[in-house]
C-alpha positions, 0 to 999 in steps of 0.5 A: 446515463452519467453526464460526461467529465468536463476537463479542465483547463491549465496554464499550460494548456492555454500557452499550447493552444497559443503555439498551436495557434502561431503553427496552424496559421503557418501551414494555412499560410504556406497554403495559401501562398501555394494558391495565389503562387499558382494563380499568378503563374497559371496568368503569366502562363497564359500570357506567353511568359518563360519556360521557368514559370512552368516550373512555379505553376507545377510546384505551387499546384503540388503544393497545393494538393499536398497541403490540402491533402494533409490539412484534411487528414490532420484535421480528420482526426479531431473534427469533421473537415468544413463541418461535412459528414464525411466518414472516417473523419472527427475519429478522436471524438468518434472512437473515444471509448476504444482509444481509451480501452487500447490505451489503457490496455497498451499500458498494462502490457507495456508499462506495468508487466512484471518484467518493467517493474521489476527491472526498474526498480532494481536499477533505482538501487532504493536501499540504498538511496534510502539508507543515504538519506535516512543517515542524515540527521536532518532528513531523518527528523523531517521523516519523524516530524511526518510521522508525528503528523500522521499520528496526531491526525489518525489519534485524533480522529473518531469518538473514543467510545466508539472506538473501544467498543470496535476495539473490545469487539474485536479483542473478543472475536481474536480470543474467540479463534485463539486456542489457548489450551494448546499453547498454554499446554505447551508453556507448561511443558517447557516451564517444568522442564526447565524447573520454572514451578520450583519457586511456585513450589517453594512458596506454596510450601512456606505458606502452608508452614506460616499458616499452621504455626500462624493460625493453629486453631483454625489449622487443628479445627480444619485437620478435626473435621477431616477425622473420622467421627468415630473416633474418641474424643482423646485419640481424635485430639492425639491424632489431630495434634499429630497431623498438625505436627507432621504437616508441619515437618512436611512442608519444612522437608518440602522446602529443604528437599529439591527432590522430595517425593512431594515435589516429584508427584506436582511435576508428574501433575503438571506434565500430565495436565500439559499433556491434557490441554493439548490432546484432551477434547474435554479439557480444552473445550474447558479451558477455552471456555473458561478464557472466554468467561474471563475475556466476557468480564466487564472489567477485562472489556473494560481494562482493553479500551482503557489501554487503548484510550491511554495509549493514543492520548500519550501518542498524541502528547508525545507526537506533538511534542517536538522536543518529546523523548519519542520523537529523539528515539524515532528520529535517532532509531531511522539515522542509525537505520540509514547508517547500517543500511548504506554500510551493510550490501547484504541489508540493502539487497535484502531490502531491494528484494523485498521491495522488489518482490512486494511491487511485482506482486501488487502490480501483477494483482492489480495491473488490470484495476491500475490500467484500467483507470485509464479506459475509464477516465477517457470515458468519462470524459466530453468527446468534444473536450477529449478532441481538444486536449489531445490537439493541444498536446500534439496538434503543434507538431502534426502541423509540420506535417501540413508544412512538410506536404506543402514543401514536399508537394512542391518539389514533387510538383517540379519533379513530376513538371520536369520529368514531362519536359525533358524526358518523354518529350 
């Protein structure tokens, strides 16, 4: 069994405990000077004194009880009266853990439905109080100078290594369930629609052109070997010349005519293959595994961490920099964010209701959890302890009630005395 939570005690907590202090000793006062009230007129009583201290023996007697009665039941609630195993007394220390568990229950019903919530943040009006604020330059700086804070304590937390090894890892995994076929199939498709391969074409065609007038040698050497072997030496030198020659012509035409029959095939090509990357089985399975071969590259691991590594150095440069260009941008970029929502009510209420929205499904997802942190604390608290902070918070004012049972009892007392006096008699 956990040992239970001592609570602590706060300057507060001693200036109540002196009022509660000053309170009791007044209520035990009236109480005792209802006793010795009533001693002195029952004495006066026996030795022949007027009628009217009748009406003091009968109103200090009343008082008596009603003060007793009342010390007993205020004092029931946090100790056992005179230290006497009474039942149903020292209920506090007793039923902890229920009072708790109806605690924490009331709140959740009460204090976190979505009903409260939402009705309390609707009235906050948080836009645009947000927007008020976030416009002044100074408040907007203030925010910046926190944020900077931030970022300078979360990059310069954990081992660099570390880090990009999670950060790969979890690159990698990402790529893994990303299906880049299909997406990259309909790129593909859009490009070409839009005649996006055409400068591809192009340059394509005036490479091929360099390269035959460039480098003729090796460009007849390549068009020789795909000759037949069985032609002759002089009609495979008139042929290969020939090709060599249209070739060329070719890629010019290629280059001139936007709708050379050339150019129509590639695009034919090209739609067939988008159309492929997003319906073709094999051909995605392919292209898929070709992204991981490339994803698996030490040198594109390698690339991801050193981005990752780059840029929270320059962060952290920039963050604890006052004077640094992203902290001007940020610091501007949130007045300017506050100017247009305090001018814009479509804004504001479009920020009211997201906020509104995500705190109504937080509470309604975690009310159980938020409620129950406050059943749990009270059980782990020290009976004795949870007794003596509760006294503390409201032993003062259940001490008038000890006052008012004491005055009440009194009247009570001379009203009752009167009644047997003047009226059955």
């Amino acid at each position: 069994m956990s040992q239970a939570l001592r609570i602590a005690t706060s300057a507060s907590d001693r200036i109540k405990r002196q009022q509660l202090r000053r309170m009791k000793s007044v209520a035990t006062g009236l109480l005792v000077i209802s006793a010795v009230t009533y001693l002195i007129a029952k004495r006066a009583e026996a030795t022949g004194a007027p009628m009217w201290v009748s009406f003091v023996r009968a109103a200090a007697e009343a008082a008596m009880v009603g003060g007793l009665a009342d010390w007993f039941a205020v004092t029931a609630l946090f100790r056992r009266p005179l230290g006497l195993p009474i039942p149903h007394t020292a209920i506090i220390s007793n039923r902890k853990d229920a009072i708790g568990a109806s605690l924490g229950e009331f709140v959740g019903e009460n204090f976190l439905s979505e009903e409260v919530v939402r009705d309390k943040i609707r009235s906050a009006q948080i836009a645009s109080r947000l927007g008020t604020w976030l416009r002044d330059p100074a408040n907007s700086k203030q925010l910046t100078d926190e944020l900077a804070g931030v970022i300078s304590w979360a990059t310069s937390r954990g081992d660099d290594d570390d880090m990009a090894e999670v950060i790969e890892e979890s690159f990698r995994r990402v790529a893994e369930n990303f299906d880049v076929a299909k997406p990259l199939g309909i790129f593909l498709t859009k490009a070409v629609e839009n005649d996006a391969h055409t400068p591809i074409v192009d340059m394509l065609a005036r490479a091929i052109e360099e390269w035959l007038e460039n480098d003729p040698a090796r460009a007849k050497g390549w068009i020789d070997k795909q000759l037949p072997s069985w032609l002759p030496g002089i009609g495979k030198d008139r042929a290969g010349e020939w090709f060599y020659e249209r070739l060329i012509e070719l890629s010019k035409e290629v280059q001139v005519d936007v709708n050379h029959p050339i150019r129509r095939s590639i695009e034919r090509l090209l739609h067939r293959f988008a159309e492929q990357l997003q319906s073709d089985p094999i051909i995605i399975e392919r292209v898929n595994a070709a992204k991981m071969r490339l994803v698996d590259t030490p040198e594109v691991r390698r690339t991801i961490s050193d981005i990752w590594i780059s840029t929270k150095k320059t962060l952290r440069a920039e963050a604890a920099d006052p004077k640094s260009e992203l902290r001007a941008r940020v610091t501007t970029l949130l007045a300017n964010f506050g100017a247009r929502v305090t001018a814009d009510a479509d804004l504001q209420l479009t920020i009211n209701v997201a906020f509104e929205d995500a705190t109504a499904h937080l509470i309604d997802r975690y009310r159980d959890e938020l409620a129950g942190i406050i059943s749990d604390t009270v059980q782990r608290w020290d009976a004795g302890d949870t007794s003596k902070k509760i006294e503390l918070q409201i032993g003062r004012d259940l001490q008038f009630i000890r006052v008012n049972g004491t005055i009440v009892g009194a009247l009570a007392g001379i009203l009752i005395h009167a009644v047997g006096e003047f009226v059955i008699r």
